[in-house]
C-alpha positions in Angstrom: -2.8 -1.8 -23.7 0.6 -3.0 -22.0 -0.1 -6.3 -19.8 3.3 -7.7 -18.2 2.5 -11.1 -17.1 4.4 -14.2 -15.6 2.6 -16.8 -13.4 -0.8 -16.2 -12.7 -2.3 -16.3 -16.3 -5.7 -17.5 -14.9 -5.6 -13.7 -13.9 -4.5 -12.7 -17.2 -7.2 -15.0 -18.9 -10.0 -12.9 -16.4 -8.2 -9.5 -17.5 -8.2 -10.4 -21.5 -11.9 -11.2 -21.3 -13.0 -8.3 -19.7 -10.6 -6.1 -22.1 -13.1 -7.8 -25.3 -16.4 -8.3 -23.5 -16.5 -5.6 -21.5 -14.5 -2.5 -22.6 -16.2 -1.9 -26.3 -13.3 0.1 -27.3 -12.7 0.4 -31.0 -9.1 -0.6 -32.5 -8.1 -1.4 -29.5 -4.2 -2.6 -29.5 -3.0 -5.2 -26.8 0.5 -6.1 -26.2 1.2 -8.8 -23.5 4.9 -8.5 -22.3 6.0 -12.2 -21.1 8.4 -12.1 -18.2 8.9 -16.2 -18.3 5.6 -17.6 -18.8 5.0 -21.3 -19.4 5.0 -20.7 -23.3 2.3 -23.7 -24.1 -0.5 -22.0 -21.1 0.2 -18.5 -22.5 0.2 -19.4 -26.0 -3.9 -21.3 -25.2 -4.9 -18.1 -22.9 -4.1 -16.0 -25.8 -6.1 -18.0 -28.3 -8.7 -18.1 -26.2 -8.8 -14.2 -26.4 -7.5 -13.8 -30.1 -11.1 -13.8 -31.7 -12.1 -10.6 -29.7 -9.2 -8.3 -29.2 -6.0 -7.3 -31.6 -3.0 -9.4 -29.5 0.9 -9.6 -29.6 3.5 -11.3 -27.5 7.1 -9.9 -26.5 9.6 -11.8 -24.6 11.4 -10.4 -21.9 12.8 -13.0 -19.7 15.2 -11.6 -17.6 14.6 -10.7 -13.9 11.2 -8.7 -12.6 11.3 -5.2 -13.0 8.0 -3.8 -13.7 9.3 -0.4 -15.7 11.4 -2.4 -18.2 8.2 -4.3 -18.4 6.5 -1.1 -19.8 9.4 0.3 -21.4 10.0 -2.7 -23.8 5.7 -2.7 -24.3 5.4 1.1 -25.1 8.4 0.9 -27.6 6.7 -2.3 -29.3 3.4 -0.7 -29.5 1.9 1.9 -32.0 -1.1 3.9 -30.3 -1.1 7.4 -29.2 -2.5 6.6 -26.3 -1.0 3.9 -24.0 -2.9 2.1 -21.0 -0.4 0.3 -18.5 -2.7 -2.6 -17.2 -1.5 -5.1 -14.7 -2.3 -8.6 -15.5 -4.4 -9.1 -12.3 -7.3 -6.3 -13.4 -10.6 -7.2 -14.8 -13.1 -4.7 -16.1 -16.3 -4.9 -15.1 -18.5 -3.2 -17.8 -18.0 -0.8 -20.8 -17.1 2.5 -21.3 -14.1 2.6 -18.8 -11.4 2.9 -21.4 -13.7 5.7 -23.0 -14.0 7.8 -20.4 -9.8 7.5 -19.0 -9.0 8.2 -23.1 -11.1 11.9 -22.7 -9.5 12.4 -19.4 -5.8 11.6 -21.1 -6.3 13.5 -24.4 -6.9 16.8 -22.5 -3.9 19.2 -23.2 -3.7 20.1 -19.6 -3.7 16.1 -18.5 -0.8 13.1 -17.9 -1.4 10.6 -16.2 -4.9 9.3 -15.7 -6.1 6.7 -13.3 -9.0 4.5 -12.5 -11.5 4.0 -9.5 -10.0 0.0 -8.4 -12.0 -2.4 -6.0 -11.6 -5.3 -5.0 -13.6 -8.5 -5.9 -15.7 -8.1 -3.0 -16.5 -4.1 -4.8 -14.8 -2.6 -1.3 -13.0 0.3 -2.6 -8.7 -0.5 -3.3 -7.9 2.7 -5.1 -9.4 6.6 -5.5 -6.0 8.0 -6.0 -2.6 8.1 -4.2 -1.7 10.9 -1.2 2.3 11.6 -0.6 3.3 11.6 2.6 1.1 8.5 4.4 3.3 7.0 6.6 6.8 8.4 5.2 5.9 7.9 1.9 2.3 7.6 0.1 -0.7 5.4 0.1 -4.3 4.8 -1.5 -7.0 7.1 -0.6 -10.3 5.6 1.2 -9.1 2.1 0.7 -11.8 -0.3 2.0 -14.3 1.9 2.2 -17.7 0.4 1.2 -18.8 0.0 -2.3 -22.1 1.5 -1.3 -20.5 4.2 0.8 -17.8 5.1 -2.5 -21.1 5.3 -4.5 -22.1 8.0 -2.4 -18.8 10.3 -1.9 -18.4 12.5 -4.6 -14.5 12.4 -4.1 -14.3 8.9 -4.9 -17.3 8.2 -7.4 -16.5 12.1 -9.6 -13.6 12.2 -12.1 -11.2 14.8 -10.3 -7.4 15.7 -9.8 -4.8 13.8 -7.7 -1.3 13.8 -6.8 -0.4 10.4 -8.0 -2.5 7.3 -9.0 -1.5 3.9 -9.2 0.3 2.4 -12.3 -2.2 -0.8 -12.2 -4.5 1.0 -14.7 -2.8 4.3 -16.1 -3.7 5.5 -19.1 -1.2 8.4 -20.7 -0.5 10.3 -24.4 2.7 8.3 -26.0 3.8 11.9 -26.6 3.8 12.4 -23.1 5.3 9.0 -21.5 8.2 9.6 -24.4 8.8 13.3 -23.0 9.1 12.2 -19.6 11.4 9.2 -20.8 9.1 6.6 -19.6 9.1 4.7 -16.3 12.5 5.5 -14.3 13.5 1.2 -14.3 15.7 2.2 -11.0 12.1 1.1 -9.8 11.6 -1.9 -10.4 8.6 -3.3 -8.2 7.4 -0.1 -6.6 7.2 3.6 -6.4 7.5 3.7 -10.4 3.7 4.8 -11.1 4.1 7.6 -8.4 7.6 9.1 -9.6 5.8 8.9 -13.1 3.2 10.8 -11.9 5.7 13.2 -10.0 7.4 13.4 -13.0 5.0 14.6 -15.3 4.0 17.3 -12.6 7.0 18.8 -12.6 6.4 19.1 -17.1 3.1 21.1 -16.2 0.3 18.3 -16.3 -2.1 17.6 -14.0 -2.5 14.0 -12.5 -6.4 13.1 -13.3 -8.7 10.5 -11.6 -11.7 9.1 -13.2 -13.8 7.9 -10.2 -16.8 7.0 -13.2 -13.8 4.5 -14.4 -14.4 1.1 -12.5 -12.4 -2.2 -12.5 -11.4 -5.2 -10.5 -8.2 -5.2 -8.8 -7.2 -9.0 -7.8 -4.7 -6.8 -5.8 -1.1 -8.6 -5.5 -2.1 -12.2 -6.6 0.2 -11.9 -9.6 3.5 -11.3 -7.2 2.4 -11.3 -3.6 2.2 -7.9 -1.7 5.2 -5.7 -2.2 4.9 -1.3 -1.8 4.0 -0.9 -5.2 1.2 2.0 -6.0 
């Protein structure tokens, strides 16, 4: 798991929990990526997490850029499967790191993405469609948590053309042959030429809609057009 973080480590505190309480993932790796963080408040939010998950820090304190971020993480890190995470997700109960690892160890498979809400449980992410308003946006964002519950589109594991790089999950094998995150994108539009990317190699983008977290959407940097 590759967590860039830099200001907001109550968020990073909330996402840490949920990754030991409520993922039940066995030998589960986590690698935070520190982009400048007071080095005293991230060392205590790390403690506070050490006793249930495996955790290491890198430093990386030059300026923002989100791909560099996961380039640095994935190079520091030894799974075969890597989950890009932002710092401002919180799972809500287990078996959603289970269920994206099946998707993203299909042959056929790259990137795999998660169902997101927000904390209210209206729906933030299905999925990403090109072409919404000149460029691409999240499918049936706000819609109900009740009315998600009932579309088969949005609650079904199924194929997309992009999904967002807040929770991606992908085979090292596969984020190495596509030569990682393209860091001429450094806030947004890096998950969806990922995705793009890996298309164009002959894998399918999948969505698990049964995969469900929290997404404290843009608290970490403030709104920009990431996916």
């Amino acid at each position: 798991v590759i967590i860039p973080t830099k200001t907001r480590l109550d968020l990073l505190r909330s996402c840490l929990a949920g990754l030991a309480a409520r993922t039940g993932y066995p030998r589960l790796e986590t690698l935070i990526v520190d982009n400048g963080a007071d080095r005293e408040a991230l060392a205590d939010v790390v403690r506070s997490a050490g006793e249930g998950l495996a955790i290491r820090v890198v430093q990386d304190h030059g300026a923002f850029n989100f791909s560099r971020l996961i380039n640095l993480g994935a190079a520091r890190s030894a799974g075969d499967l890597l989950l890009i995470l932002n710092d401002d997700i919180e799972p809500i109960e287990p078996g959603w790191l289970h269920r994206m690892a099946a998707s993203a160890m299909e042959p056929d498979t790259g990137a795999v993405g998660a169902r997101l809400v927000y904390p209210d449980r209206t729906l933030q992410h299905a999925g990403v469609v090109l072409g919404v308003g000149g460029s691409c946006g999240h499918l049936y964002k706000g819609m109900a948590h009740e009315e998600a519950e009932r579309c088969a589109h949005v609650a079904a594991p199924s194929s997309r053309m992009a999904v967002t790089g807040a929770c991606l999950a992908v085979r090292r094998a596969l984020f190495e042959d596509a030569k990682g995150l393209d860091e001429a994108f450094a806030v947004g539009l890096n998950d969806i030429d990922f995705c793009l990317r890996l298309r164009a190699l002959g894998y399918r983008t999948a969505y698990r809609g049964d995969a469900v977290l929290v997404h404290h959407e843009s608290q970490s940097r403030g709104l920009d057009d990431a996916g």
